[in-house]
DRENNUKE-906403 format. One record per residue (C-alpha): x negated, y negated, z negated; residue in one letter. Coordinates in pm, whole numbers, padded with zeros to 5 digits, always signed. Last residue first. Example, Ala and Ser with C-alpha at 12.3 -4.5 7.8 and 13.67 -1.06 7.14 Angstrom:
2
-01367+00106-00714S -01230+00450-00780A 
end
This chain:
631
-01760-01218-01844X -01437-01070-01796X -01519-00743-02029X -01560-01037-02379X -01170-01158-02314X -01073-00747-02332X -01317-00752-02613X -01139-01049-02795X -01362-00994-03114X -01268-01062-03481X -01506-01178-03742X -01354-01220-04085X -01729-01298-04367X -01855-01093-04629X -02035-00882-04396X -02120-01106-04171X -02271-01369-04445X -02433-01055-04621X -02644-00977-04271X -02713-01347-04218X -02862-01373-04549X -03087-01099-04506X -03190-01116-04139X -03280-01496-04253X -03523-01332-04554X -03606-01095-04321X -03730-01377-04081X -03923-01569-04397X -04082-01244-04517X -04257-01194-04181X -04340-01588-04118X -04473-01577-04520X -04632-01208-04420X -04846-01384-04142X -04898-01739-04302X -05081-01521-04598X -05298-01306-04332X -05419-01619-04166X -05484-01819-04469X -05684-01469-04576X -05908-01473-04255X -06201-01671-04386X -06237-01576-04736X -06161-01173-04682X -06487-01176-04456X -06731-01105-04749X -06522-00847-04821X -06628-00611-04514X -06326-00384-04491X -06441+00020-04561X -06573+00233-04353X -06458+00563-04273X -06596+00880-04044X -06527+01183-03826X -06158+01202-03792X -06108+01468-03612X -05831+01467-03296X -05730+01698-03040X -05579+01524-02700X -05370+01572-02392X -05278+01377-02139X -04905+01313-01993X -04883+00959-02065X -05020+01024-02420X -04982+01344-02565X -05103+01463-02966X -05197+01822-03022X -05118+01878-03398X -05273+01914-03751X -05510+01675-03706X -05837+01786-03795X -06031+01583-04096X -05865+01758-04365X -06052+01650-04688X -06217+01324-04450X -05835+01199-04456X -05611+01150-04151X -05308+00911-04151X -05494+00648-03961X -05651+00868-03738X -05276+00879-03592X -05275+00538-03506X -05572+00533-03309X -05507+00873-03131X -05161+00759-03031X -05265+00447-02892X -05485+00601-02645X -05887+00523-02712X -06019+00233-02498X -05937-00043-02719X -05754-00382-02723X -05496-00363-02977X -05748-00352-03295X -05595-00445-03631X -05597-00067-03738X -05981-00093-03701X -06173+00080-03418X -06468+00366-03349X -06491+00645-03067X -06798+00884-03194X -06727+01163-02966X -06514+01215-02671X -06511+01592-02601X -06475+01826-02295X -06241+02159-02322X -06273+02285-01946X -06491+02541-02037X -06649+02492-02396X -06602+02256-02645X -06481+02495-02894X -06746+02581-03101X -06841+02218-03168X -06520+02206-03415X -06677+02498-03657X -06475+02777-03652X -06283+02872-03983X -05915+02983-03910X -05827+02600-03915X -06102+02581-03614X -05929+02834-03418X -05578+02719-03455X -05641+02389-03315X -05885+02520-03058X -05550+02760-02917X -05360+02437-02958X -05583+02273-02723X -05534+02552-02479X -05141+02600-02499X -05149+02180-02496X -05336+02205-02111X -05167+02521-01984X -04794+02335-02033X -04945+02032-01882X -05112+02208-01599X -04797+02389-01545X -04574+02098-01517X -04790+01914-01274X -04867+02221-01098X -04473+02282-01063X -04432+01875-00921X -04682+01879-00682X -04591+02237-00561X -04210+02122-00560X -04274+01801-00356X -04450+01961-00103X -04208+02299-00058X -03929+02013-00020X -03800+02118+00270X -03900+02462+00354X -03842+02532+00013X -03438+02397+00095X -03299+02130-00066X -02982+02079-00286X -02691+01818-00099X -02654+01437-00227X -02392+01296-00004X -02364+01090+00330X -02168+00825+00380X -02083+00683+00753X -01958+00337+00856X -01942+00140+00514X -01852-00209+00593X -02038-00466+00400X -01949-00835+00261X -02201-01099+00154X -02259-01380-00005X -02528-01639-00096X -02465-01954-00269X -02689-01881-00534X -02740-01547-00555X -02544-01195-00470X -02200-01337-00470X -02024-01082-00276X -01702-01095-00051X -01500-00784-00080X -01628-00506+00060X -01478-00414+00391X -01343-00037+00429X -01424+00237+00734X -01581+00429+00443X -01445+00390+00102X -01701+00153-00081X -01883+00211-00406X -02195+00299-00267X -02193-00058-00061X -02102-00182-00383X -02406-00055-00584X -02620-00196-00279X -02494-00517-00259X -02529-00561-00656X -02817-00424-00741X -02961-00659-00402X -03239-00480-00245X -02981-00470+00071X -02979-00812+00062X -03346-00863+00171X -03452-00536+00356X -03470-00168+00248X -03718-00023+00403X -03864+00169+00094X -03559+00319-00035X -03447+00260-00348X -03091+00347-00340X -03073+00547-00025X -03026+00392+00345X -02873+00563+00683X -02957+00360+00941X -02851-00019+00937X -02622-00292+01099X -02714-00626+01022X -02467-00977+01092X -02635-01300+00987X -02325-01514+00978X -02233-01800+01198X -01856-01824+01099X -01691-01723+01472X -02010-01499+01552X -02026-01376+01235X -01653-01283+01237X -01641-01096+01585X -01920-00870+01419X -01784-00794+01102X -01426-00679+01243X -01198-00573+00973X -00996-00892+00971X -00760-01037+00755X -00947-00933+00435X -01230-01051+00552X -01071-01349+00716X -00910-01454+00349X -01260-01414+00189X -01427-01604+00481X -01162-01881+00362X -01251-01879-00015X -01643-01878+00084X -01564-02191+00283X -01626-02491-00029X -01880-02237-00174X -02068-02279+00117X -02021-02626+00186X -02177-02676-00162X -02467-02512-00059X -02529-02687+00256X -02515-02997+00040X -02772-02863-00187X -03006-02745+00109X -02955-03121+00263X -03050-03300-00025X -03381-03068-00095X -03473-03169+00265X -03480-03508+00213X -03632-03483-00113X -03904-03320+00030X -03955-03526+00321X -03882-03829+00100X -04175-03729-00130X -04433-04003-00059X -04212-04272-00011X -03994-04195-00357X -04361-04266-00491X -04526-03965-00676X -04560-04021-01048X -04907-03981-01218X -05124-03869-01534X -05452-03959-01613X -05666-03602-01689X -05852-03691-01952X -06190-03588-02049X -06390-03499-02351X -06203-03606-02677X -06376-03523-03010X -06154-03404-03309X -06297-03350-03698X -06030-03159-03807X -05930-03112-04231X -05698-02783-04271X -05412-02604-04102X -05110-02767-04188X -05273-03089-04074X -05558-03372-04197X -05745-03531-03914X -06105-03627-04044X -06233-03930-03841X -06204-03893-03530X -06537-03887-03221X -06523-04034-02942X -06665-03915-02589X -06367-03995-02397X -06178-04251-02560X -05905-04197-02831X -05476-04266-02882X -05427-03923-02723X -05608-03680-02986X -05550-03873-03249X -05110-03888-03228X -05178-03486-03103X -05363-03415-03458X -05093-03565-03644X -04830-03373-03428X -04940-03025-03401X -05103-02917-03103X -04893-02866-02756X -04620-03095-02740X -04835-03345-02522X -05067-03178-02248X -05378-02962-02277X -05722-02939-02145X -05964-02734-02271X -05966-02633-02663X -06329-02576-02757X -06474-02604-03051X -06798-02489-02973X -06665-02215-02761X -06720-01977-03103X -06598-02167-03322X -06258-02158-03117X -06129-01895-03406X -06122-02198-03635X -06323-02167-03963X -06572-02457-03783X -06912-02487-03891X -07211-02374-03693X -07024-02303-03361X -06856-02666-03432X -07191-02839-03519X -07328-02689-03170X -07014-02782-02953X -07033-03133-03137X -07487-03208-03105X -07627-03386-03395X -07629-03798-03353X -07658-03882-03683X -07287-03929-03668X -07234-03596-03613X -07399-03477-03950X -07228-03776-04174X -06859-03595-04002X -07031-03234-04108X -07063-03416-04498X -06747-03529-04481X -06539-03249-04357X -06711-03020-04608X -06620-03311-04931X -06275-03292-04770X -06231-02897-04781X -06365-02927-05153X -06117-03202-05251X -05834-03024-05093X -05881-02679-05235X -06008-02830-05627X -05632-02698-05784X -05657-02383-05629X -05610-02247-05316X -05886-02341-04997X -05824-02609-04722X -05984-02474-04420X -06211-02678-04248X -06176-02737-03858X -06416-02855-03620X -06246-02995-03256X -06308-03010-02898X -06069-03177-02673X -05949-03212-02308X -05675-03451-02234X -05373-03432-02017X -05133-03677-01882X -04809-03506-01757X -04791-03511-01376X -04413-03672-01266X -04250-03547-00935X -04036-03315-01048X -03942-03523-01348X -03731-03790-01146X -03505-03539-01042X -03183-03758-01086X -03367-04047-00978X -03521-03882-00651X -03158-03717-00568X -03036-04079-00620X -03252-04209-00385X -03191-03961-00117X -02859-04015-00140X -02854-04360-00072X -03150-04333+00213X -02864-04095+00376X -02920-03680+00423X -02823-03497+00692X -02616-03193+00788X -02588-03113+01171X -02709-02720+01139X -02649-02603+00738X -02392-02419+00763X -02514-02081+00826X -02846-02121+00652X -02703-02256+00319X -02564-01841+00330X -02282-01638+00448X -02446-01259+00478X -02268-00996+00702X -02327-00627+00671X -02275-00330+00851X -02341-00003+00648X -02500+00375+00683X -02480+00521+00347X -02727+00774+00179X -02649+00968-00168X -03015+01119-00244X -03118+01487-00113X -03203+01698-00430X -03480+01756-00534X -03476+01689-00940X -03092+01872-00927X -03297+02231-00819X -03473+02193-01128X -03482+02634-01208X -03391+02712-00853X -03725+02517-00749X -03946+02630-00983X -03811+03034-00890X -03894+02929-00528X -04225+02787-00622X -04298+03114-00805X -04185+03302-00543X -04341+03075-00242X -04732+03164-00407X -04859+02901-00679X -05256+02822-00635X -05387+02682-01022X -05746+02606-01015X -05721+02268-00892X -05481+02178-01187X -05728+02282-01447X -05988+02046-01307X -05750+01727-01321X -05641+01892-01632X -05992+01840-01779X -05935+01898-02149X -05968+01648-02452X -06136+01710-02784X -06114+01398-03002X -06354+01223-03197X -06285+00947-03472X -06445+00665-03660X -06227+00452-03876X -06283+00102-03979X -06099-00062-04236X -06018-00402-04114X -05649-00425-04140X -05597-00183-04445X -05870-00387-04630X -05702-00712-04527X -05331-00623-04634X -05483-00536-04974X -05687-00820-05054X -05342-01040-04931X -05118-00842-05169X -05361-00900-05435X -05380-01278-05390X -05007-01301-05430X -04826-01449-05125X -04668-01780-05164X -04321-01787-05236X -04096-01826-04967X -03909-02088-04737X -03735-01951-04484X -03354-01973-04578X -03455-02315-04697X -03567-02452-04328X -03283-02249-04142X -03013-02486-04338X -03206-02752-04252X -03222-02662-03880X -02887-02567-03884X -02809-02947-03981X -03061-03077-03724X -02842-02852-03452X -02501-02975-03537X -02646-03350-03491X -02757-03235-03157X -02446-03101-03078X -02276-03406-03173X -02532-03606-03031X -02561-03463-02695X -02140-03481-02703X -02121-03829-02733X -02378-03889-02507X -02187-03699-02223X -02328-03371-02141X -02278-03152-01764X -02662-03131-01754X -02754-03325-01467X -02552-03604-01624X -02761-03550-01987X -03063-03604-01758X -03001-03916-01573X -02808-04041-01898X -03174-04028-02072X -03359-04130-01798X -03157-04480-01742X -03203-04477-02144X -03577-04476-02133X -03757-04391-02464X -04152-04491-02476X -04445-04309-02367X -04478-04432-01971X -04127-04312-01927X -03929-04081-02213X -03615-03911-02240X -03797-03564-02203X -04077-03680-02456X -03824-03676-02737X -03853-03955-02963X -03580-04145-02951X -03359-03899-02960X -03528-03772-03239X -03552-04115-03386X -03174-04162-03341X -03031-03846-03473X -03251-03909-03779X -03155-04293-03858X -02730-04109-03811X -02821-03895-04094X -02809-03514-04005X -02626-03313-04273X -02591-03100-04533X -02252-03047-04737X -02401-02728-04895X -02016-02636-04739X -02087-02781-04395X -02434-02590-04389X -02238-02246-04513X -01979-02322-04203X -02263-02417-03981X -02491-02141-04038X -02136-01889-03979X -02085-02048-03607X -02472-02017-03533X -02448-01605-03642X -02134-01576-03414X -02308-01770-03175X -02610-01573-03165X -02406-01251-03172X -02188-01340-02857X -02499-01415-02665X -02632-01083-02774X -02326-00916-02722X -02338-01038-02314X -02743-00990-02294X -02692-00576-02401X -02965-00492-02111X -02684-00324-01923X -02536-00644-01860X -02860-00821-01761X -02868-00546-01495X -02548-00624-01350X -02606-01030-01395X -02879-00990-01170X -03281-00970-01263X -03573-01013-01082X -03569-01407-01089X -03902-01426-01228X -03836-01211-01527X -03857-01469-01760X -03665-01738-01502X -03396-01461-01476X -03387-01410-01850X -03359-01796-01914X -03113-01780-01664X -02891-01531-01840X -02912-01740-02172X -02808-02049-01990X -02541-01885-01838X -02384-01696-02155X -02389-01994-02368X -02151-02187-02132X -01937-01888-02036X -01903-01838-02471X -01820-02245-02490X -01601-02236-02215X -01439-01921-02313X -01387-02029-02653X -01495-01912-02971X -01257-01967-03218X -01264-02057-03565X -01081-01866-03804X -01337-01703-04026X -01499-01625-03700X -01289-01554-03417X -01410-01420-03050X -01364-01480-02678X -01091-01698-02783X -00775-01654-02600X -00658-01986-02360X -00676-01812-02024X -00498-01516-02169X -00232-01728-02340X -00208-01908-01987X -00111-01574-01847X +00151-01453-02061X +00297-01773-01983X +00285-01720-01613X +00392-01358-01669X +00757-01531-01846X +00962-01274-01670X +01103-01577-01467X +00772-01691-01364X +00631-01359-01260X +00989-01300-01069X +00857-01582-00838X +00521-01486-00801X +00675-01167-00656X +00891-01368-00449X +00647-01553-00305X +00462-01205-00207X +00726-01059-00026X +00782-01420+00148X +00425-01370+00267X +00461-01027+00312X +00733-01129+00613X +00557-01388+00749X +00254-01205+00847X -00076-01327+00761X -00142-01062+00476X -00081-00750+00725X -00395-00618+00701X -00428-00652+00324X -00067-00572+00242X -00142-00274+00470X -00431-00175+00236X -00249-00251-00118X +00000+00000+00000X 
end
């Protein structure tokens, strides 16, 4: 039924069928029924709703933040499956109950504070001071008026107060820090027995039975994949965009609008000597008394880079202090208000910050600059006419939807709406000549969705691209013979088999040794060993597998053998621990800051988990799934 209606949609006949359905809608009250749907909060929390607009509005700009992550690799399908819809929903469930306790600690965002962090944020800002032409400009591109930046901006300095005392913690005991470092620095010594399955596998020759019994045994891992063969039309800025131009008024405004395209960000290049501030009551006097003394040192004339390598506690020591270039809203801000108020080759005075005393010396800038609306016109020019082309294809994407339902005829309607039209050979998900659209998740889950001799219905597969796809022939998975697969079969049965052969051996030495041989005995044949490979548990970059390193660590020199075969990425691997050394203390001094700000940030996060957890609990959340499934 639904087929004819879609053939026959332009005749008069299921028009009037189809007023009169809309008609009885009314009188049943389905239009009502209706605008409650469109009105239903996505979710409720303690009795606040959240709406559609705000959910669809949260939704986008966390989708392309994971598109812009992933470098554009990822479609809405596949951001689905990730979980990105409930975790949208859960971060504004979470926001939604912060603002409720924040109302009810009565905190809030003085109207002084709104102002200076309007007024300070570099993105409003021209030649270092605020602009208001560039703040509208940007709050228009953004779909915000500046009553409703502020509000949501005020909202946001609450929640960050609110955050600010959910995180703050005691400091970490001494103790806790001594023993944190010992169990990061301990060094462990380990060797492993490892066999050569590259060897192994050359020695193994199946005959057709046992690949034939292989093959009955997995027959679904060689199977033929589903193929279709498709036509396909794609409606993008390219078929509209012949005749479109852009005027010097538009062009202007496009400039404006995008003003920061076209801006370089002054940046400076720094060195810098940092002195820890110690605990106790004589920390700060101690650290400043260093700072002076290496400040009295520089001004004599000694060497920066060397004074820094001799000095600093930073982990840039090393470089002589240094930090390269780098723009604003990089460093913290004290040492960012020095950094770009000096000269090149001056030298601070001490810079106090979170992190200690700085000496800073500036060694280049890098001026910054804005490209003249003269010397981008091309650009802009051409950016103006994409965007309109894209708006005129959204503006006739509702009438190629009518003519694709109208019509089943792909070809006749690129011609008439000057479509790329494609017509392929048989194609399987993933296949290696697959060609723009058809890589699409999207296009290509639909075009194995379709009935054959069917149109699709009109995809959205990017911005402002669509595209609609006739399957013409389908073709379905079917089991393989020998004959045809007798490659991939071998490769995959010797694979198997040297894996199986390759633990059965090492478990073999396992068993050996606990019986009483020594561990040397049994590096023999294809059993090789890698001896004397050393790391601490701190240690990510290393050359022995991550399973080895992290087992050795619950080893003892009592029972030095592991106990079982570990497997990393298919290999194979016996492990002794052969020796342990214990944390250097005399390094505890300059890397327990570090190891104190790491467990406050850890504890700080639980302690947010925490009270968000109880709030939820405690709290009436109600969800709208069917609302949630539209999205």
């Amino acid at each position: 039924m639904l087929n004819v209606l879609r053939r026959s949609a332009t005749s008069w006949m299921v028009k009037a069928f189809l007023f009169l359905l809309a008609l009885s809608f009314g009188v049943w009250g389905v239009g009502d029924y209706v605008q409650r749907q469109q009105d239903a909060p996505v979710a409720e929390v303690q009795g606040y709703g959240i709406t559609q607009t705000e959910f669809a509005n949260a939704y986008e700009r966390d989708y392309n933040r994971l598109r812009q992550a992933s470098g554009g690799g990822i479609d809405k399908k596949t951001a689905e499956a990730f979980g990105l819809k409930q975790q949208t929903l859960q971060r504004l469930v979470e926001r939604h109950l912060l603002s409720m306790t924040g109302h009810e600690l009565r905190l809030r965002a003085t109207s002084e504070k709104i102002r200076e962090s309007i007024a300070t944020n570099p993105n409003f800002q021209r030649d270092g001071h605020f602009n208001m032409e560039q703040y509208n400009i940007l709050l228009r591109n953004n779909r915000l008026s500046p009553q409703d930046y502020e509000r949501q901006l005020s909202s946001d300095m609450t929640l960050a107060q609110l955050e600010a005392a959910l995180r703050t913690v005691v400091s970490v005991p001494r103790p806790v820090v001594e023993i944190l470092y010992r169990m990061f620095r301990e060094k462990r010594t380990v060797s492993y027995l490892v066999l050569n399955q590259e060897s192994l596998a050359g020695t193994l020759k199946p005959t057709n039975e046992i690949l034939e019994k292989y093959l009955q045994e997995h027959a679904t891992a060689f199977q033929t994949p589903a193929r279709v063969k498709l036509k396909y039309v794609v409606f993008d800025a390219d078929s509209v965009r012949e005749g479109l131009t852009a005027t010097p008024e538009e062009i202007k405004e496009y400039y404006e609008e995008h003003a920061s395209d076209y801006q370089k960000e002054e940046n400076r290049h720094a060195r810098h000597i940092l002195i820890r501030v110690g605990e106790g009551k004589d920390g700060e006097a101690q650290a400043q008394a260093r700072i002076n003394a290496i400040q009295d040192r520089l001004s004599r004339g000694e060497d920066f880079a060397k004074v820094a390598k001799e000095t600093s506690e930073d982990t840039t020591a090393s470089e002589g202090g240094d930090l390269g270039f780098f723009g604003r809203g990089i460093m913290v801000k004290p040492f960012e208000d020095v950094v770009f108020a000096m000269q090149p080759g001056q030298v601070s005075k001490p810079v106090r910050t979170d992190f200690g005393f700085h000496l800073i010396r500036l060694e280049a800038v890098q001026t910054g600059e804005t490209k003249s609306l003269a010397e981008v016109t091309p650009e802009v020019t051409t950016r103006v006419i994409h965007r309109k082309a894209q708006e005129l294809v959204y503006d006739r994407s509702a009438h190629l939807e009518d003519q694709l339902i109208a019509h089943n005829d792909l070809a006749t309607l690129a011609k008439d709406f000057n479509l790329r039209y494609r017509e392929t050979d048989f194609i399987a998900r993933g296949d290696s000549k697959l060609e723009g659209v058809e890589r699409n998740p999207k296009f290509i889950e639909t075009a194995f969705a379709t009935t054959v001799g069917e149109n699709s219905h009109l995809l959205e597969i990017g911005e402002a691209v669509f595209a609609s796809l006739q399957v013409v022939a389908k073709e379905e998975p079917r089991a393989q013979t020998l004959v045809e697969a007798k490659q991939a079969v071998e490769k995959a049965y010797i694979q198997d088999e040297t894996a199986r052969l390759a633990k059965e051996r090492l478990e073999e030495a396992m068993k050996a040794i606990q019986g009483g041989a020594t561990w040397e005995s049994q590096i023999k044949g294809q059993i090789r060993q890698e001896s004397d490979q050393s790391f601490t548990f701190a240690e990510r970059e290393s050359k022995v597998p991550a399973q080895i390193r992290d087992f050795a660590f619950t080893l003892s020199l009592d029972k030095p053998v592991a106990g079982k075969i570990l497997e990393e990425n298919g290999t194979f691997y016996l492990v002794k621990l052969q020796k342990i050394e214990e944390a250097p203390m005399e390094g505890l001094a300059k890397e327990e800051e570090n190891i104190s700000r790491q467990v406050e940030r850890g504890l700080s996060t639980e302690q947010v988990g925490a009270f968000l957890t109880d709030l939820k609990m405690t709290s009436r959340i109600t969800v709208n799934q069917t609302m949630l499934d539209r999205f």
